[in-house]
ROMAR-968390 format. One record per residue: residue number from 1; residue in three letters; y, x, z of N, C-alpha, C, O in turn. Coordinates in pm, whole numbers, plus 50000, padded with zeros to 5 digits. Example, Ala and Ser with C-alpha at 12.3 -4.5 7.8 and 13.67 -1.06 7.14 Angstrom:
<k:1; r:ALA; n.yy:49431; n.xx:51319; n.zz:50780; ca.yy:49550; ca.xx:51230; ca.zz:50780; c.yy:49670; c.xx:51320; c.zz:50780; o.yy:49668; o.xx:51424; o.zz:50846>
<k:2; r:SER; n.yy:49775; n.xx:51285; n.zz:50708; ca.yy:49894; ca.xx:51367; ca.zz:50714; c.yy:50003; c.xx:51290; c.zz:50787; o.yy:50114; o.xx:51341; o.zz:50804>
//
This chain:
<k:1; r:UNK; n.yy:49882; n.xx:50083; n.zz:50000; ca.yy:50000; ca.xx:50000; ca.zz:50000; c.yy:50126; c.xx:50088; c.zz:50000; o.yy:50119; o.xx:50197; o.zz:50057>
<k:2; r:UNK; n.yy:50229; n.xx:50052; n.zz:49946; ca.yy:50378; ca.xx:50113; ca.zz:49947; c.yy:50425; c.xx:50067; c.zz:50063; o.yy:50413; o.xx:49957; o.zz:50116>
<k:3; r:UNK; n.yy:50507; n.xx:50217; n.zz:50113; ca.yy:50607; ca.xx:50213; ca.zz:50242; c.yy:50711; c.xx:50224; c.zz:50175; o.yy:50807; o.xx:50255; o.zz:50246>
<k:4; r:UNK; n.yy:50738; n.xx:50209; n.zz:50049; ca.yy:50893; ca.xx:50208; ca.zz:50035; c.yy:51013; c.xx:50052; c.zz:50107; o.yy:50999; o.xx:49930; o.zz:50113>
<k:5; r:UNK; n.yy:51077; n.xx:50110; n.zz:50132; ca.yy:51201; ca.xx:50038; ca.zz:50193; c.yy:51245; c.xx:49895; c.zz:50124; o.yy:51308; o.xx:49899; o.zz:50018>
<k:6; r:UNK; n.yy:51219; n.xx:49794; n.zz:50170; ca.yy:51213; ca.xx:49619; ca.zz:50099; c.yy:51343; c.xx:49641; c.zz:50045; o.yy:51367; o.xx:49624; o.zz:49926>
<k:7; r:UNK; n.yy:51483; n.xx:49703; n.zz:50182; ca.yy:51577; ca.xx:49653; ca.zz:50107; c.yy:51666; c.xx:49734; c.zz:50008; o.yy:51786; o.xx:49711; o.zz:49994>
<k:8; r:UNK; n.yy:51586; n.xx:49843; n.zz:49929; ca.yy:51625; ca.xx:49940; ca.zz:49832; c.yy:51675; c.xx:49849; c.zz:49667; o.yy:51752; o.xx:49894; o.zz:49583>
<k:9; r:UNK; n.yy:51641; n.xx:49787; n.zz:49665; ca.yy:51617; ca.xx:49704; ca.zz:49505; c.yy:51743; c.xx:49603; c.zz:49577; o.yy:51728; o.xx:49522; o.zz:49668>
<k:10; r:UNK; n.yy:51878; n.xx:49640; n.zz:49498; ca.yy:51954; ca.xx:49568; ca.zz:49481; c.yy:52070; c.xx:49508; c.zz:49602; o.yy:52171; o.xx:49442; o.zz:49579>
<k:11; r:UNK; n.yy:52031; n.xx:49545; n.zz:49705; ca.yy:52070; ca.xx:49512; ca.zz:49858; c.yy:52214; c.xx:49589; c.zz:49908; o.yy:52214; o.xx:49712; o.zz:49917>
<k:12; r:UNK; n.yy:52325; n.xx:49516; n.zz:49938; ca.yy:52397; ca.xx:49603; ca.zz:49955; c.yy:52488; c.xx:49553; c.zz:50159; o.yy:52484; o.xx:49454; o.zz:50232>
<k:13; r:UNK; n.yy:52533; n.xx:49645; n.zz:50165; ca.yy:52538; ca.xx:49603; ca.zz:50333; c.yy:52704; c.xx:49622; c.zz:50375; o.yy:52790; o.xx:49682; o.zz:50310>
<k:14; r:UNK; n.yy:52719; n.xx:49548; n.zz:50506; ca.yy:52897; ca.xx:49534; ca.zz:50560; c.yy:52892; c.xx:49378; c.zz:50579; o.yy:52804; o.xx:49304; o.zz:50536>
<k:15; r:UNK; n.yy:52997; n.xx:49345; n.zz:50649; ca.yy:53010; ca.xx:49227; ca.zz:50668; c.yy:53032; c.xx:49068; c.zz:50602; o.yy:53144; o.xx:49029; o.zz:50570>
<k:16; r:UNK; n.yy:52967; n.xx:49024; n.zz:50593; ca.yy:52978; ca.xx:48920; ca.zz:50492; c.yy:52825; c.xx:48921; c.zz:50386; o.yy:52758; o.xx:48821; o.zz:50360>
<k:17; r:UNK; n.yy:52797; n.xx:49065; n.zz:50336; ca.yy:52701; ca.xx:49103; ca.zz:50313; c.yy:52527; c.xx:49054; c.zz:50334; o.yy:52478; o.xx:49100; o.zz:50437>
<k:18; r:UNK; n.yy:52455; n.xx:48991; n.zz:50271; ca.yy:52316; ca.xx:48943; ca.zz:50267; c.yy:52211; c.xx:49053; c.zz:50291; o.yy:52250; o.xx:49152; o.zz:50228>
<k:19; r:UNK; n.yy:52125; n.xx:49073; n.zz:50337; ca.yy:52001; ca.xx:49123; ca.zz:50309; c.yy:51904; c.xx:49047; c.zz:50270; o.yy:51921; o.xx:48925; o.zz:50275>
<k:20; r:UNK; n.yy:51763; n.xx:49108; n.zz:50217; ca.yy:51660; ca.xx:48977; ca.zz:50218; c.yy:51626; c.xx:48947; c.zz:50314; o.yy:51607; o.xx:49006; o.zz:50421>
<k:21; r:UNK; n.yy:51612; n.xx:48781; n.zz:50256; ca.yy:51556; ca.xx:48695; ca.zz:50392; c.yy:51385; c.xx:48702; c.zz:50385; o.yy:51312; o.xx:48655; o.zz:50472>
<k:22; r:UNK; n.yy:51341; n.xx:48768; n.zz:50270; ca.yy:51223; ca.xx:48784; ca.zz:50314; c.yy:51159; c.xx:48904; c.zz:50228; o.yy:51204; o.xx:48924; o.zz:50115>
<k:23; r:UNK; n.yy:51056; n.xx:48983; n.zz:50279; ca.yy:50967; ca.xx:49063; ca.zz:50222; c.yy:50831; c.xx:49055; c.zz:50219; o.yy:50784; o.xx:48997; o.zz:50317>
<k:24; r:UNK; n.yy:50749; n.xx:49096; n.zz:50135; ca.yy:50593; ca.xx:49110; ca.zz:50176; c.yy:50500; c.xx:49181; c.zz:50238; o.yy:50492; o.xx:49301; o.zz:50210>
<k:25; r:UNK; n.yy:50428; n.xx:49135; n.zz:50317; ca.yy:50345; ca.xx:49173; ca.zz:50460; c.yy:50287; c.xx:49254; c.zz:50445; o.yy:50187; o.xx:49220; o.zz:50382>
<k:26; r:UNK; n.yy:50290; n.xx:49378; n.zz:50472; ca.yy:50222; ca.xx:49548; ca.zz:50389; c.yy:50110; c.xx:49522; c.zz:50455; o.yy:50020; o.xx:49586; o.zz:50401>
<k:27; r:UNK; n.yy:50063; n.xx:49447; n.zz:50564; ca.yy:49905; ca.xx:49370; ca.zz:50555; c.yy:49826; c.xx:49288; c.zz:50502; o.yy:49712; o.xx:49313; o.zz:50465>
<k:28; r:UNK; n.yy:49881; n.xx:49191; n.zz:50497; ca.yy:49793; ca.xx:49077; ca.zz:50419; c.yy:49862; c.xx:49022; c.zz:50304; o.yy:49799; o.xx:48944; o.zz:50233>
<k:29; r:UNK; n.yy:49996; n.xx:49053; n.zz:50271; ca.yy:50018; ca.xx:49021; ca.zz:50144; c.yy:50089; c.xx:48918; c.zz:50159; o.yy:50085; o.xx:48850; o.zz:50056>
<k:30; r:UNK; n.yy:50157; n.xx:48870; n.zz:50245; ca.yy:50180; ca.xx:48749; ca.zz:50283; c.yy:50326; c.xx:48755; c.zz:50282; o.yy:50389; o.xx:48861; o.zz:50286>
<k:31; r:UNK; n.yy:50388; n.xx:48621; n.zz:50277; ca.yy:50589; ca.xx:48624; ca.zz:50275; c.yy:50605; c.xx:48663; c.zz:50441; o.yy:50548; o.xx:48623; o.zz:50543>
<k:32; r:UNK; n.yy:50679; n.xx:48732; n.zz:50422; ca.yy:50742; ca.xx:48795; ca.zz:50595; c.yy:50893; c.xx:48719; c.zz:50557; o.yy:50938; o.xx:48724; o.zz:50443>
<k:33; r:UNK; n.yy:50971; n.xx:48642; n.zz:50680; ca.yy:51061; ca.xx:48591; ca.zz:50687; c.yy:51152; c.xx:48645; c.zz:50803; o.yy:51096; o.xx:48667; o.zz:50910>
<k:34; r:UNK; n.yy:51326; n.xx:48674; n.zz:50788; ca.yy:51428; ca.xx:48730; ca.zz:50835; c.yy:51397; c.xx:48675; c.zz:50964; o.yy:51339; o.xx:48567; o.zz:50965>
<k:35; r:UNK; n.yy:51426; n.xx:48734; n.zz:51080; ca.yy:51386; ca.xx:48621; ca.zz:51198; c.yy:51523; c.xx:48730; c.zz:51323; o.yy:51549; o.xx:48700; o.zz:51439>
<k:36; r:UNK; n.yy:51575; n.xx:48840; n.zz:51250; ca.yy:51725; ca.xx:48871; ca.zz:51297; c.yy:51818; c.xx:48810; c.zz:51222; o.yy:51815; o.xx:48766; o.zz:51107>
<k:37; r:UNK; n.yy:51953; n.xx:48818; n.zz:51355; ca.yy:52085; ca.xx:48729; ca.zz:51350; c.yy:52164; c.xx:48861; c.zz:51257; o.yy:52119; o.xx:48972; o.zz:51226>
<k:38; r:UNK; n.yy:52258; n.xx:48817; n.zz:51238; ca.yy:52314; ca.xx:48958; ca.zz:51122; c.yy:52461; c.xx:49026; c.zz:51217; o.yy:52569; o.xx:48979; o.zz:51183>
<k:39; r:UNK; n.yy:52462; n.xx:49110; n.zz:51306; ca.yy:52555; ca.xx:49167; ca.zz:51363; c.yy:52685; c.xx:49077; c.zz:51346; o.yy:52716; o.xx:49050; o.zz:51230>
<k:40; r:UNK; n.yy:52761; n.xx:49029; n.zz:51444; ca.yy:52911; ca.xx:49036; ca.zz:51406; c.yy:53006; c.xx:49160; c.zz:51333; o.yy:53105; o.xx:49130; o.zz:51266>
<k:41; r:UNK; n.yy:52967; n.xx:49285; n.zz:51351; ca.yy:53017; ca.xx:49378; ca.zz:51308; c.yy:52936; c.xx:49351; c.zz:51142; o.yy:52957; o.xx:49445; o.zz:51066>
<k:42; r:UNK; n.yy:52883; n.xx:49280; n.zz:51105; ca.yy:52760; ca.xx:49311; ca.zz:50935; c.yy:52672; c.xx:49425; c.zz:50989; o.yy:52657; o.xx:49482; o.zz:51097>
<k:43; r:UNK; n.yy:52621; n.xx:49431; n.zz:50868; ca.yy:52501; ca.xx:49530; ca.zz:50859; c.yy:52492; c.xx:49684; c.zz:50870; o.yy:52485; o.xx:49733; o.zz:50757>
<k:44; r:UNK; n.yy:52491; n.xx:49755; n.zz:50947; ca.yy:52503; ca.xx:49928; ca.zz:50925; c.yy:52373; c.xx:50006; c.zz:50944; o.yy:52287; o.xx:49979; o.zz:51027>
<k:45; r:UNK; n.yy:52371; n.xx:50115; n.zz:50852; ca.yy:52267; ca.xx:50182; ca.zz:50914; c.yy:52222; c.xx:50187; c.zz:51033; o.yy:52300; o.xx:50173; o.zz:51128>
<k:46; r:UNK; n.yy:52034; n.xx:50216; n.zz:51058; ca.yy:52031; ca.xx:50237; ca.zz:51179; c.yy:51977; c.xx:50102; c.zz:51320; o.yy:51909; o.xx:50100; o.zz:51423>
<k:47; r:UNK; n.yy:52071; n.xx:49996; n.zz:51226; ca.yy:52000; ca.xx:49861; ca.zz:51267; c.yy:51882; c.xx:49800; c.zz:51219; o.yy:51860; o.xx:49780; o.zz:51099>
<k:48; r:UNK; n.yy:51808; n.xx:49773; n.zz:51311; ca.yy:51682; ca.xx:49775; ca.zz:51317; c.yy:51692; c.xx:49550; c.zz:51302; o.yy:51732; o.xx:49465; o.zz:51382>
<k:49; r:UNK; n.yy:51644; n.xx:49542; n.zz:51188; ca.yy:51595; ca.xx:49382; ca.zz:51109; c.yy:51426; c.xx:49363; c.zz:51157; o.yy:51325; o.xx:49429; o.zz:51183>
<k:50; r:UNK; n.yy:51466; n.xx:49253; n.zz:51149; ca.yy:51298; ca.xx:49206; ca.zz:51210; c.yy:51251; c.xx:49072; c.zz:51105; o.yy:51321; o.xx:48980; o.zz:51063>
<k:51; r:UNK; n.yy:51142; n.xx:49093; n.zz:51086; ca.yy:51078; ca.xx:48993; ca.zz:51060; c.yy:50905; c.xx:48974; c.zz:51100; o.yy:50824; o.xx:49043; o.zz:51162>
<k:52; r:UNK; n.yy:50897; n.xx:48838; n.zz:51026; ca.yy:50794; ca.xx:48778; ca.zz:51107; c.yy:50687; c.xx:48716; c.zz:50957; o.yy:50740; o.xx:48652; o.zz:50866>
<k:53; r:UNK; n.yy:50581; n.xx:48739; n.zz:50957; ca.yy:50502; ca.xx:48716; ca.zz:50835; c.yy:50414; c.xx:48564; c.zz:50876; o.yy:50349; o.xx:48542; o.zz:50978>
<k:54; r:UNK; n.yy:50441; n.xx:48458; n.zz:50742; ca.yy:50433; ca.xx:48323; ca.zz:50717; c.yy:50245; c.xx:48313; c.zz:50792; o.yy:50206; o.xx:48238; o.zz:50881>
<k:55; r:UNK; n.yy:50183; n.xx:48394; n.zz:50730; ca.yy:50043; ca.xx:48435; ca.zz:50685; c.yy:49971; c.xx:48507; c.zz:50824; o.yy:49928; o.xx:48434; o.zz:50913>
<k:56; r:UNK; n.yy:49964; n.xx:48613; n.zz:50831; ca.yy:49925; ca.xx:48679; ca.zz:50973; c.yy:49987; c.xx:48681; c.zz:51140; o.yy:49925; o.xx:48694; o.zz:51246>
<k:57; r:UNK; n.yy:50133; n.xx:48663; n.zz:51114; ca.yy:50223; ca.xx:48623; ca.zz:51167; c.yy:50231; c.xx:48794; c.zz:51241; o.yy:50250; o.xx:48808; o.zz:51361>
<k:58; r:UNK; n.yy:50219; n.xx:48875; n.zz:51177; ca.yy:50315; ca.xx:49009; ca.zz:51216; c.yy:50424; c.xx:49062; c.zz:51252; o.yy:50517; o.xx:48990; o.zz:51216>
<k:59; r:UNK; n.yy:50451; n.xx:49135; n.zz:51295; ca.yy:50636; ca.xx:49142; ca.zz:51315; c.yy:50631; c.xx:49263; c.zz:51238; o.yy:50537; o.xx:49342; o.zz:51238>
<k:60; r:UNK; n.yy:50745; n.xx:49275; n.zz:51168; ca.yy:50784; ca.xx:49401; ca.zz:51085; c.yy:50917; c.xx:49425; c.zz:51151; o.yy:50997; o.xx:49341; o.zz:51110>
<k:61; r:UNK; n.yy:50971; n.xx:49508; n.zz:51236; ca.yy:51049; ca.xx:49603; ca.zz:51198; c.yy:51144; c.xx:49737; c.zz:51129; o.yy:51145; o.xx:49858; o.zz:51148>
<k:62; r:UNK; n.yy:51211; n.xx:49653; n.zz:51049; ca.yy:51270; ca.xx:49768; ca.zz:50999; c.yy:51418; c.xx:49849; c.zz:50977; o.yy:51525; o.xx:49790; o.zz:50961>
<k:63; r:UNK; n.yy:51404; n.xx:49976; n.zz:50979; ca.yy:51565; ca.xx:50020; ca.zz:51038; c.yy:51620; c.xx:50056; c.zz:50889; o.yy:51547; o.xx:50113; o.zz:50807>
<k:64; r:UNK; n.yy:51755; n.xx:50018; n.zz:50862; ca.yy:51800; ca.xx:50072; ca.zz:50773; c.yy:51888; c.xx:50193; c.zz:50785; o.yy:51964; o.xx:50221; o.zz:50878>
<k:65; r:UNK; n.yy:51864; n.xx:50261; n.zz:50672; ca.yy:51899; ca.xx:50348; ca.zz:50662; c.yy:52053; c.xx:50392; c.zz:50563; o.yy:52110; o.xx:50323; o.zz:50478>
<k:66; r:UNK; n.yy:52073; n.xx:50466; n.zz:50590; ca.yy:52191; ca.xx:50554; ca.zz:50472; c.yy:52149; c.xx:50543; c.zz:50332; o.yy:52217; o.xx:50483; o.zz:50250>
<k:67; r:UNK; n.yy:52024; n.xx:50607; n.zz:50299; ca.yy:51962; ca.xx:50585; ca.zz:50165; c.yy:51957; c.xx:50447; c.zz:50132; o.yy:51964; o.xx:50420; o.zz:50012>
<k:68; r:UNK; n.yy:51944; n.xx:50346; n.zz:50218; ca.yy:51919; ca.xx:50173; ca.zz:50172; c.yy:52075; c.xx:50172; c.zz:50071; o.yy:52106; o.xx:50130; o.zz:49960>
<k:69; r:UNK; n.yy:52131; n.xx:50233; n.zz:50163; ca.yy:52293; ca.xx:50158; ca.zz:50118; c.yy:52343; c.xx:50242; c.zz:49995; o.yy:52420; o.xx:50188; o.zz:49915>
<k:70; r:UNK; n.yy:52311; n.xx:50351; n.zz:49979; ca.yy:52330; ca.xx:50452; ca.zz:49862; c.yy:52259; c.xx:50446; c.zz:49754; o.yy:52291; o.xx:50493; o.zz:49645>
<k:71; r:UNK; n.yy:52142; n.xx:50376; n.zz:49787; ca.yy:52053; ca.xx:50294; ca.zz:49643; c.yy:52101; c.xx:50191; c.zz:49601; o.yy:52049; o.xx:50132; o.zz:49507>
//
């Protein structure tokens, strides 16, 4: 399975700013859904997004990075 970074493809970050609300479950394949609030400050490196998968019901954590926002 790929560890590359969900929110590399197209994602851009700051306030007002979207991330995805969902990615797929690097276990079972399944829709993982946003289940963090989005900072009052927006989005910055370093903050750690959570989600939660439809299917296995996993938690994914993931921190973004400098590279998210420079892709």
């Amino acid at each position: 399975m790929s560890t590359v970074c969900p929110f590399r493809a197209g994602s851009a970050y700051g306030r007002g700013v979207a991330i995805p609300t969902t990615i797929t479950c690097v276990d079972c394949g399944g829709v993982c859904s946003l289940i963090s609030y989005e900072p009052d400050e927006g989005w910055e490196p370093g903050d750690i997004v959570a989600f939660r998968c439809r299917d296995c019901l996993d938690r994914w954590d993931v921190e973004l990075t400098v590279e998210d926002i420079e892709a």
